[in-house]
C-alpha positions as CSV (number, residue, x, y, z in Angstrom):
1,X,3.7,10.5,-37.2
2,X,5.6,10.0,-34.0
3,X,6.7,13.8,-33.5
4,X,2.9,14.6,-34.6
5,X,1.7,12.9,-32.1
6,X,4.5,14.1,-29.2
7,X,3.3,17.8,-30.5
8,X,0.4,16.8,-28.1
9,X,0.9,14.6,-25.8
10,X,3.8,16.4,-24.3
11,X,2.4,19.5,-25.3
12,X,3.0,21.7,-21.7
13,X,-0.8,22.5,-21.3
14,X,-2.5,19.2,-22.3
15,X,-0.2,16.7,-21.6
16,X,-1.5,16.5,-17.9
17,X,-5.3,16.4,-19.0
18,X,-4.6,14.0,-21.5
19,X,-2.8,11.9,-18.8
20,X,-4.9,12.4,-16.2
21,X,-8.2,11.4,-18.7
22,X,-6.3,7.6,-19.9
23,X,-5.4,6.8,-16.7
24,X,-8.9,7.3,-15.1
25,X,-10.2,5.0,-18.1
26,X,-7.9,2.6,-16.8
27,X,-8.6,2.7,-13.8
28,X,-12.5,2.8,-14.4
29,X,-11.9,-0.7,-16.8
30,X,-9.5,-2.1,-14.0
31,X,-11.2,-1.0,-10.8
32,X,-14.3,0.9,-11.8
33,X,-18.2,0.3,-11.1
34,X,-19.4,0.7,-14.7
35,X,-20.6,-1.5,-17.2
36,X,-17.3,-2.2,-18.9
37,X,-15.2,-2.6,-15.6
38,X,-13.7,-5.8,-16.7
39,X,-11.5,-5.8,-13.7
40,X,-14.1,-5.4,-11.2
41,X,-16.7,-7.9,-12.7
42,X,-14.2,-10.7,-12.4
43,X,-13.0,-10.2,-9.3
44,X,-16.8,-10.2,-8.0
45,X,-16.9,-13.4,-9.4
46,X,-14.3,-14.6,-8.1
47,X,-14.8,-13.2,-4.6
48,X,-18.5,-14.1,-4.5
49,X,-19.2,-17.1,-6.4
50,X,-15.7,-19.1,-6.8
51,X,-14.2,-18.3,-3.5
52,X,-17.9,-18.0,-1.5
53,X,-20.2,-20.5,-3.1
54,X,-18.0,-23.3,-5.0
55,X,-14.7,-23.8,-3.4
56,X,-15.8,-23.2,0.6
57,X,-18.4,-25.5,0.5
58,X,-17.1,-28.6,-1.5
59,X,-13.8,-28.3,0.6
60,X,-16.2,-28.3,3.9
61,X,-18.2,-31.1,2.0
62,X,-15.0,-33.3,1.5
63,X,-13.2,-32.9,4.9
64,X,-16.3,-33.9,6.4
65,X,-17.1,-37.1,4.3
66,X,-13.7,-38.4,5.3
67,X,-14.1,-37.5,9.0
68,X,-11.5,-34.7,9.6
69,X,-11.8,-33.4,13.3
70,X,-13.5,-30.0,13.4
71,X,-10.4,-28.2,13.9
72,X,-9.0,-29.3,11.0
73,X,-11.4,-28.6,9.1
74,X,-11.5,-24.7,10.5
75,X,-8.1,-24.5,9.6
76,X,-8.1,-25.6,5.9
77,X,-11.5,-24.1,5.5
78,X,-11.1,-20.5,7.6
79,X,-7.5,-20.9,7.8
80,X,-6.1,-21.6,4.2
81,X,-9.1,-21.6,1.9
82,X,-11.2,-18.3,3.1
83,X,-7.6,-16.1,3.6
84,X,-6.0,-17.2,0.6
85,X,-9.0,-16.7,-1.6
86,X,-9.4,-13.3,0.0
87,X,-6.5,-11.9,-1.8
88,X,-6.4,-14.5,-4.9
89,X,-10.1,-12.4,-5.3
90,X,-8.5,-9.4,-6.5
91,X,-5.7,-10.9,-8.9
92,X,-8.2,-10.1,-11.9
93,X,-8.4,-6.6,-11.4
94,X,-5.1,-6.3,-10.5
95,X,-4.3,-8.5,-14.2
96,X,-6.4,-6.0,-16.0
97,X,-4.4,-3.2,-14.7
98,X,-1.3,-4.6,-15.3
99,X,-2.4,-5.6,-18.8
100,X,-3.4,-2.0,-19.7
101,X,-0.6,0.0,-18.4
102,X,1.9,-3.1,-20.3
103,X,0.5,-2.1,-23.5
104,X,0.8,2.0,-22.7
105,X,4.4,0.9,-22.2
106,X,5.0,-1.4,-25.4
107,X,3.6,1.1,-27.2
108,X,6.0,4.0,-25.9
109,X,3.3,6.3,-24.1
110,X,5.1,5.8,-20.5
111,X,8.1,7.4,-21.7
112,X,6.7,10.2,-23.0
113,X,4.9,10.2,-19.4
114,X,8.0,9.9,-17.1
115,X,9.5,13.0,-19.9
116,X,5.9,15.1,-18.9
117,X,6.8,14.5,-15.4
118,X,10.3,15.2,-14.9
119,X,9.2,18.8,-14.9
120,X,7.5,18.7,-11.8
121,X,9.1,16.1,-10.1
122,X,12.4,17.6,-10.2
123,X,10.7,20.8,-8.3
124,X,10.5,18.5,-5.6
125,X,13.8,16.1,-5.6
126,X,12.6,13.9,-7.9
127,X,12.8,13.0,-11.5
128,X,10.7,11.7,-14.1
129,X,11.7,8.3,-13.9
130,X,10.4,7.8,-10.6
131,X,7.2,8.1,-11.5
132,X,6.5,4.7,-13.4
133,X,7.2,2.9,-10.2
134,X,4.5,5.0,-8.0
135,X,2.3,4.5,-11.4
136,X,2.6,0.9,-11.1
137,X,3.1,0.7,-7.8
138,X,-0.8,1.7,-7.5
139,X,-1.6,-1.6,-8.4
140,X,0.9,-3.6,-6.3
141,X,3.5,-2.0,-4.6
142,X,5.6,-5.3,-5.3
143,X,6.5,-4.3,-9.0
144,X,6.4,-0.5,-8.1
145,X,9.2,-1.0,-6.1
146,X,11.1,-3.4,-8.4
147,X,10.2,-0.9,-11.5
148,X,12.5,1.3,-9.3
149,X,15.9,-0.6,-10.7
150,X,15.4,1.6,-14.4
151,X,16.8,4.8,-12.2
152,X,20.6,4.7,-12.8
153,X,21.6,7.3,-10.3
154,X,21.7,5.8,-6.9
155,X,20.5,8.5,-4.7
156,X,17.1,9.0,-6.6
157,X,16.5,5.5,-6.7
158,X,16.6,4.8,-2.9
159,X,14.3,7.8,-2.6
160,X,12.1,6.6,-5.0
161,X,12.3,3.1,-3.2
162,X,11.3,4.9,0.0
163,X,8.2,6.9,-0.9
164,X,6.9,4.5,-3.5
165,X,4.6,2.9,-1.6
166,X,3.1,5.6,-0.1
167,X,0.3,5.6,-3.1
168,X,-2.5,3.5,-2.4
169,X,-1.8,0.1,-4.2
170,X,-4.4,-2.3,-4.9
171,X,-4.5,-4.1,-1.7
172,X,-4.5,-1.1,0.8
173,X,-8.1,-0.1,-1.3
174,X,-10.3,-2.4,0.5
175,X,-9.5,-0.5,3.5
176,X,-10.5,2.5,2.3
177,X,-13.8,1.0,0.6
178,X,-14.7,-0.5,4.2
179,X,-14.3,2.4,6.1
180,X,-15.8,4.8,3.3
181,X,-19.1,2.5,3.5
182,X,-19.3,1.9,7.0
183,X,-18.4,5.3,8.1
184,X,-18.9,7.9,5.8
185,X,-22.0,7.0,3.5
186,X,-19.9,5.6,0.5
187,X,-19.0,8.9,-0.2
188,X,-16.2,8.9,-3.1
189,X,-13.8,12.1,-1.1
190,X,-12.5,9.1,1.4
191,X,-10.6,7.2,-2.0
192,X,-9.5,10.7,-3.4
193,X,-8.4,12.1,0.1
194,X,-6.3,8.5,0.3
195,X,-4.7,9.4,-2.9
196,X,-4.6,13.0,-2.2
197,X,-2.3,11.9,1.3
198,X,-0.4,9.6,-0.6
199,X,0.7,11.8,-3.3
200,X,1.4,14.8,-0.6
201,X,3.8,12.0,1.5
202,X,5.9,11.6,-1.7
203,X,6.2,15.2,-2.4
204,X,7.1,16.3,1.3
205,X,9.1,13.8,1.9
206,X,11.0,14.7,-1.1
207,X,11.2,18.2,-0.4
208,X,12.4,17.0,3.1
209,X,14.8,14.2,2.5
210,X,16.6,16.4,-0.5
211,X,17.7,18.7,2.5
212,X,19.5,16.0,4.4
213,X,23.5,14.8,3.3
214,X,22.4,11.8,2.0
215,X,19.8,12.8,-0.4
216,X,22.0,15.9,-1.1
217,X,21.9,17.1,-4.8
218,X,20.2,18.3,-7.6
219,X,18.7,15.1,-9.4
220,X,20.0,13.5,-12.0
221,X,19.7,14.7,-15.4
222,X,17.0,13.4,-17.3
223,X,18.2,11.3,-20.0
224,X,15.4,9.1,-22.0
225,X,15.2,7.8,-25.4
226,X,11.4,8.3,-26.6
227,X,10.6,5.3,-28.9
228,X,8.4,6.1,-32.1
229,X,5.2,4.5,-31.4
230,X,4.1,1.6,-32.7
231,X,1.4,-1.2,-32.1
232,X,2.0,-3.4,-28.9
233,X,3.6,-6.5,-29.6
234,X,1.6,-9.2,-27.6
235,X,4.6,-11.5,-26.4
236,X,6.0,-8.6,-24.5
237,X,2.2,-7.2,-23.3
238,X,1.6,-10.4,-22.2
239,X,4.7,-11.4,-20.7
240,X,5.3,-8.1,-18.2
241,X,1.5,-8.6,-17.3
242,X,2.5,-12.3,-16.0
243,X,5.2,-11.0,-14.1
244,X,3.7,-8.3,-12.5
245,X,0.8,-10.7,-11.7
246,X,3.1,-13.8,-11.0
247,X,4.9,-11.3,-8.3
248,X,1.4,-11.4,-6.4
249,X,0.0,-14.1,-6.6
250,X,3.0,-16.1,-5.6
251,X,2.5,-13.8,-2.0
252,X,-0.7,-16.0,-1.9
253,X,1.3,-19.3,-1.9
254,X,3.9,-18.0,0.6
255,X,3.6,-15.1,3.1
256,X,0.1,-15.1,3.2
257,X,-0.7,-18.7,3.2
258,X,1.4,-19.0,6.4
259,X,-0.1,-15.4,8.3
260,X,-3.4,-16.9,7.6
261,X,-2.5,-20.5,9.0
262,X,-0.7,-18.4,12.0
263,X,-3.8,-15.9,12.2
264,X,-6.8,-19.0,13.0
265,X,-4.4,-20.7,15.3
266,X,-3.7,-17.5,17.4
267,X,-7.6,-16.6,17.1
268,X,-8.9,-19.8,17.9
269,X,-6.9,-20.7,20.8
270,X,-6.2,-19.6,24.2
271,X,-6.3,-20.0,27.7
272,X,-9.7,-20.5,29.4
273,X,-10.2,-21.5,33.3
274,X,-6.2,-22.4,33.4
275,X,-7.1,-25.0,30.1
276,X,-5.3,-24.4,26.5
277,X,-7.8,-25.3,24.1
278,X,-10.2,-23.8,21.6
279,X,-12.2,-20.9,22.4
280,X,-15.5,-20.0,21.2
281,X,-14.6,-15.8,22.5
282,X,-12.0,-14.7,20.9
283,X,-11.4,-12.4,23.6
284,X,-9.9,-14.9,25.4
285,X,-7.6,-15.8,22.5
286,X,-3.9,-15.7,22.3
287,X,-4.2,-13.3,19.1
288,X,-6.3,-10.8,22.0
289,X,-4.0,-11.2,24.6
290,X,-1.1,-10.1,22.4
291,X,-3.0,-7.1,20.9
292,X,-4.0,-6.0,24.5
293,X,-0.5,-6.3,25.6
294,X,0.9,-3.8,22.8
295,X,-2.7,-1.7,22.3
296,X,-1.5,1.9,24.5
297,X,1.3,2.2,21.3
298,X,-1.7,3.1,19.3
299,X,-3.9,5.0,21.7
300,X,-2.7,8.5,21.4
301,X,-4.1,7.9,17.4
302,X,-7.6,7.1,18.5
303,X,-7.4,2.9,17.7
304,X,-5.9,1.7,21.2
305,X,-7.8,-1.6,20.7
306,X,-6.4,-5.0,20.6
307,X,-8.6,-5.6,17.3
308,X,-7.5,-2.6,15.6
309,X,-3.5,-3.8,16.9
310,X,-3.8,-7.0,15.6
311,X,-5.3,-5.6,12.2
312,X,-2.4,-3.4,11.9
313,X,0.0,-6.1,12.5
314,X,-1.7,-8.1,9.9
315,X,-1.9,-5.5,7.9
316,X,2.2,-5.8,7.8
317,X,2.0,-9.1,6.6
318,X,-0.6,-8.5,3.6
319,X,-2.5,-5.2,3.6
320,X,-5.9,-7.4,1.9
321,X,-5.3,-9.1,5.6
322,X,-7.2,-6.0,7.6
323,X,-10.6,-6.5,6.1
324,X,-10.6,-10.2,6.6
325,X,-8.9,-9.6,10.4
326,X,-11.8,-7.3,11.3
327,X,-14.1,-10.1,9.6
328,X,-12.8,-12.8,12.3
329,X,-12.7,-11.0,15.3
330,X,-16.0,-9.1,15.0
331,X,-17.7,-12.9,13.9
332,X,-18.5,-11.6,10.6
333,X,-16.2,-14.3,8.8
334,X,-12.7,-14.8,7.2
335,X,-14.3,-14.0,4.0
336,X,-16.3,-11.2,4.2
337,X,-15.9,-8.6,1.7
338,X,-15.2,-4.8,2.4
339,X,-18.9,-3.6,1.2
340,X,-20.4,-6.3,3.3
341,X,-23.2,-4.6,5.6
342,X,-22.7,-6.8,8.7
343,X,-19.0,-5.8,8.2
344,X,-19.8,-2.2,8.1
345,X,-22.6,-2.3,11.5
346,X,-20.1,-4.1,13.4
347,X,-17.3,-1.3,12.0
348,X,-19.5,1.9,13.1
349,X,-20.7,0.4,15.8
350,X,-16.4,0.1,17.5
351,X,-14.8,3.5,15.4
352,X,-16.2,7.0,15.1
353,X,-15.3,8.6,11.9
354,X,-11.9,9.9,12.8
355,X,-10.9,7.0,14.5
356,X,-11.4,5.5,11.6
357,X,-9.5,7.9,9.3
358,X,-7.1,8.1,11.9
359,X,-6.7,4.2,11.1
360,X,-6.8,4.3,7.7
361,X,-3.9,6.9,6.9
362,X,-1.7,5.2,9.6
363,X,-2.2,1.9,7.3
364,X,-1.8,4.0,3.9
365,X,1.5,5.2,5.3
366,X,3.5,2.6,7.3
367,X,5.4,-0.1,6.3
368,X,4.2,-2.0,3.0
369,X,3.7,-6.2,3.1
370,X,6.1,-8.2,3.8
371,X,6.4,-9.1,0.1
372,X,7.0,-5.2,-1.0
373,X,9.4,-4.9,2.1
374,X,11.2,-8.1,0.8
375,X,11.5,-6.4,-2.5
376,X,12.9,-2.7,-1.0
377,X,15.5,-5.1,0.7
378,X,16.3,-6.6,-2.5
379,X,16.5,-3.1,-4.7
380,X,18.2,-1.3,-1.6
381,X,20.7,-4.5,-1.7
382,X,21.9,-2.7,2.0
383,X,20.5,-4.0,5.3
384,X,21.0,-0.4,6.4
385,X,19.2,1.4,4.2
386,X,16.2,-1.1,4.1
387,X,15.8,-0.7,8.0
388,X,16.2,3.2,7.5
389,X,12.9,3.2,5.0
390,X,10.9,1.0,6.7
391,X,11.6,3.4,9.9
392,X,10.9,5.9,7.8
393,X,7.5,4.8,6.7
394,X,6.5,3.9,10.3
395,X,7.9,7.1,11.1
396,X,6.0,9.2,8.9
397,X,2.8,7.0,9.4
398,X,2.6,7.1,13.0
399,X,3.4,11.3,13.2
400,X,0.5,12.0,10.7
401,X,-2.2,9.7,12.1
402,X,-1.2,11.1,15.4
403,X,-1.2,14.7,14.1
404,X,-5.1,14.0,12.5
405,X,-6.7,12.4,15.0
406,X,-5.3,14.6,18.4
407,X,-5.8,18.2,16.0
408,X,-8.5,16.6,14.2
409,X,-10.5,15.6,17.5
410,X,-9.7,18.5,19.4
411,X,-11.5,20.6,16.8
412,X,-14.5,18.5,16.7
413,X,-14.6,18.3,20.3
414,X,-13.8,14.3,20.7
415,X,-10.6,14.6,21.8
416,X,-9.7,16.9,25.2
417,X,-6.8,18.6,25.2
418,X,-3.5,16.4,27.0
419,X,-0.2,15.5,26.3
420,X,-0.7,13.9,23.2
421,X,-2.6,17.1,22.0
422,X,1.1,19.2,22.4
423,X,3.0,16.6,21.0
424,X,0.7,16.9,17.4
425,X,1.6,20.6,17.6
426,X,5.1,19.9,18.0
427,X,5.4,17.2,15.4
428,X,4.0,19.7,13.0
429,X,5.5,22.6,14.1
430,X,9.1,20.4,13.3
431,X,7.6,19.4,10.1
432,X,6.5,23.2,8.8
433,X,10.4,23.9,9.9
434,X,11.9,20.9,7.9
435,X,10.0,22.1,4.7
436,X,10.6,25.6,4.9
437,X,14.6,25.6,6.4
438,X,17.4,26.8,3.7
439,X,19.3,23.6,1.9
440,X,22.4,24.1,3.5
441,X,23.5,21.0,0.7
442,X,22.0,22.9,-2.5
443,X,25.4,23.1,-4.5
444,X,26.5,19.8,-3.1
445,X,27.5,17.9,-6.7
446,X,26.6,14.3,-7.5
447,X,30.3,12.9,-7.4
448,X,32.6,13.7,-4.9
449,X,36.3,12.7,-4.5
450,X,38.4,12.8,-1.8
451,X,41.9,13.9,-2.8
452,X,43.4,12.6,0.3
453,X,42.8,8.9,-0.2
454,X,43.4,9.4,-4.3
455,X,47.0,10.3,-3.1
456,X,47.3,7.5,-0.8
457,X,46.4,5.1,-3.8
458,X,48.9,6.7,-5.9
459,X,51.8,6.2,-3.2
C-alpha cells in the first residue's frame, strides 16, 4: 500500500501540487480566515477577550484595591501583562500548526517530502533534509533551527542554520499583516511577496555561499529511510507538538518578559526640565533619546526614525515586539493588535508605502529573536560561526532593504538621486557578479587529508 501510495506522491509531476495543496490546508486551519481556521479563532480569543477584556482589567482592578502606586501598576499591567499576552496570543495557532505538520511526520509524509525536495535543493547547495527545518521553521524559527541537528554532514547543516530563518515564521507575520492593512489596502501580494523574498534569500544565498571555501562541495548525498505509512500514534503527535510549543512559550516567561519590563521603563521615563521622572511624551523618553542617537544607521533605507529604530531593536528581542512597540510609542497601546484601525491611521499617517516595505523586508531578513539566535548558537556549538550568521543575516537584510527602497524610490520619484542611490547599484551589481562568477571550488571533495601532518602522527 505504501509503494502505491509513493507512486504518487513522489510522482515527479504531482508531487509538488500535491504538496503545495496540504500545506495550504494547513496553513488555512492554522492561520487562515475561514470558517474552520481553528488556529486563528483561538488565538482571537485569546488576543481579544482573555488577554483584552478578562485578564487586563481584573489585574488593574486588584492593584488598585490594594493601593499600588500608579507606576506600578503601569508596569505589571502595560509592562508584563499587555507584552506578555501579546505573544502568549498567538501560541494557539502556532499549537495548531505544530500539531498538524507532527502528525504529517508520524505518519511518514515529511520524508517523502524532504526526498521530493532534494531534487531541487541540491540545484542550489542544498539538500532535501534542509527543508523540514525552513518548513517548521515557518511557524517558529526556534524549532526550525533546532530541526537543523537531523543533517549529518556539517557543512549543509551550518548553511541550513544560516538561511533558515529567512522564511517568514509565525511571529514576523504580524508585521506583514500591519503594514499590508495600513498601507496597501489588505491586499494578499504583501504576505506572498514576504514569502516570495524569503524563499529567494535561501536560494541566493545558497547559490552564493556554495561558491566560497567553506561551503565548498557538492552536498551530501541524500540518504533517507522512507517509513511505510501508518496511522499517527498520539503519544509521539502530541509530545513533538509540546515541545515545539513549550520552546515558545517559555520565550514568554524569559526574554520577552524582561524586554517588555525593560521596554515601559525606557518608554516611560526620561529627562524633563533637568528632572528624571515619568513622562507623559514619550519623546522625551529615554527609549527616544537612544533611537534618535542611532536613527541615520537606518536612513539611507527610508525608516531613519527613532520609532522605527527602537522597533527594529525590539524586534531583535521578539519579532511579535514590533507591533506592540509601534502601539506604545504612537499612544495606541501595548496591546493593540496588527488589524487595529487606530494602529493602521497612525502607521500611514508616519510611512509611505516603500518606507514601509523598505521596513518590512529589513525585519524579514535580519537577525532572528534572541530565542532563535540562542538556538543557532547552540546548533552551531562555535562562537565563530554563530557571530558569522548573524552578520550574515544583518548583512543581507540591510543590502536588500537598502537596494529597494534607494532603486525602488528613485523609480517612483520619492527618492532623488545621491550617494546612497550608487551604493544600491553597487551592492547589486556585486551581487549579480557573486551569482553568476565560475565555482572556482566545484570539484573540491567533502574530506580532505593533509598528508603532511598524517606523516608527522606516524613519526
Amino acid at each position: 500500500m505504501s509503494d502505491k501510495i509513493d507512486r504518487i506522491v513522489t510522482n515527479r509531476i504531482l508531487a509538488l501540487p500535491i504538496f503545495a495543496v496540504i500545506m495550504a490546508l494547513i496553513y488555512t486551519i492554522a492561520m487562515g480566515s475561514t470558517g474552520f481556521s481553528f488556529g486563528t479563532m483561538a488565538t482571537d480569543w485569546t488576543n481579544d477577550v482573555l488577554f483584552g477584556k478578562i485578564v487586563p482589567p481584573a489585574v488593574e482592578g486588584f492593584l488598585t484595591s490594594i493601593g499600588c502606586a500608579d507606576w506600578l501598576v503601569g508596569l505589571i499591567n502595560d509592562g508584563i501583562v499587555a507584552g506578555v499576552g501579546a505573544v502568549l496570543g498567538f501560541v494557539p495557532q502556532m499549537l495548531v500548526l505544530f500539531l498538524m505538520l507532527s502528525i504529517l511526520e508520524d505518519i511518514g509524509y515529511m520524508a517523502r517530502v524532504a526526498f521530493i525536495m532534494d531534487r531541487i535543493f541540491r540545484k542550489f547547495g542544498l539538500s532535501g533534509k534542509s527543508f523540514i527545518p525552513m518548513l517548521i521553521g515557518s511557524g517558529c524559527g526556534v524549532p526550525g533551527v533546532m530541526a537543523s541537528r537531523t543533517i549529518e554532514n556539517e557543512r549543509d547543516r551550518r548553511m541550513t542554520i544560516m538561511t533558515t530563518t529567512f522564511v517568514p515564521c509565525g511571529a514576523k507575520m504580524p508585521i506583514v499583516g500591519l503594514f499590508a492593512g495600513a498601507l496597501f489596502g489588505g491586499s494578499g501580494w504583501v504576505a506572498v511577496s514576504a514569502y516570495f523574498v524569503g524563499i529567494a534569500a535561501i536560494i541566493l544565498s545558497g547559490i552564493i555561499l556554495k561558491k566560497t571555501k567553506m561551503f565548498a562541495g557538492d552536498p551530501a548525498p541524500f540518504v533517507m529511510e522512507l517509513p511505510a505509512y501508518h496511522v499517527p500514534a498520539a503519544v509521539n503527535v502530541l509530545r513533538a507538538t509540546w515541545e515545539r510549543g513549550w520552546s515558545f512559550i517559555k520565550r514568554a516567561g524569559t526574554i520577552i518578559l524582561a524586554s517588555s519590563i525593560i521596554l515601559w521603563f525606557l518608554q516611560g521615563f526620561g529627562f524633563v526640565d533637568g528632572q528624571f521622572g515619568m513622562v507623559e511624551d514619550n519623546n522625551s523618553s529615554i527609549l527616544a533619546a537612544i533611537g534618535s542617537a542611532i536613527c541615520i544607521i537606518f536612513a539611507p533605507l527610508g525608516f531613519g526614525d527613532w520609532q522605527s529604530t527602537v522597533a527594529v531593536f525590539t524586534g531583535l528581542i521578539a519579532k511579535e515586539n514590533v507591533v506592540s512597540t509601534f502601539g506604545v510609542l504612537f499612544g495606541v497601546g501595548a496591546e493593540v493588535a496588527e488589524d487595529d484601525p487606530s494602529l493602521w491611521t497612525a502607521v500611514a499617517a508616519h510611512y509611505t508605502p516603500l518606507m514601509a516595505y523598505s521596513f518590512m523586508i529589513f525585519n524579514l531578513l535580519c537577525a532572528p529573536c534572541f530565542a532563535a539566535m540562542g538556538a543557532i548558537k547552540r546548533e552551531m556549538n562555535n562562537g565563530k560561526w554563530t557571530a558569522a550568521a548573524i552578520g550574515y543575516m544583518c548583512l543581507l537584510a540591510y543590502c536588500t532593504s537598502l537596494v529597494v527602497y534607494q532603486i525602488g524610490g528613485l523609480i517612483t520619484g520619492e527618492v532623488a538621486f545621491n550617494f546612497f542611490t550608487i551604493v544600491a547599484v553597487a551592492i547589486l551589481a556585486v551581487a549579480v557578479w557573486l551569482l553568476v562568477r565560475p565555482n572556482k571550488y566545484e570539484n573540491v571533495n567533502e574530506v580532505s587529508v593533509d598528508t603532511r601532518k598524517l606523516i608527522r602522527s606516524k613519526s
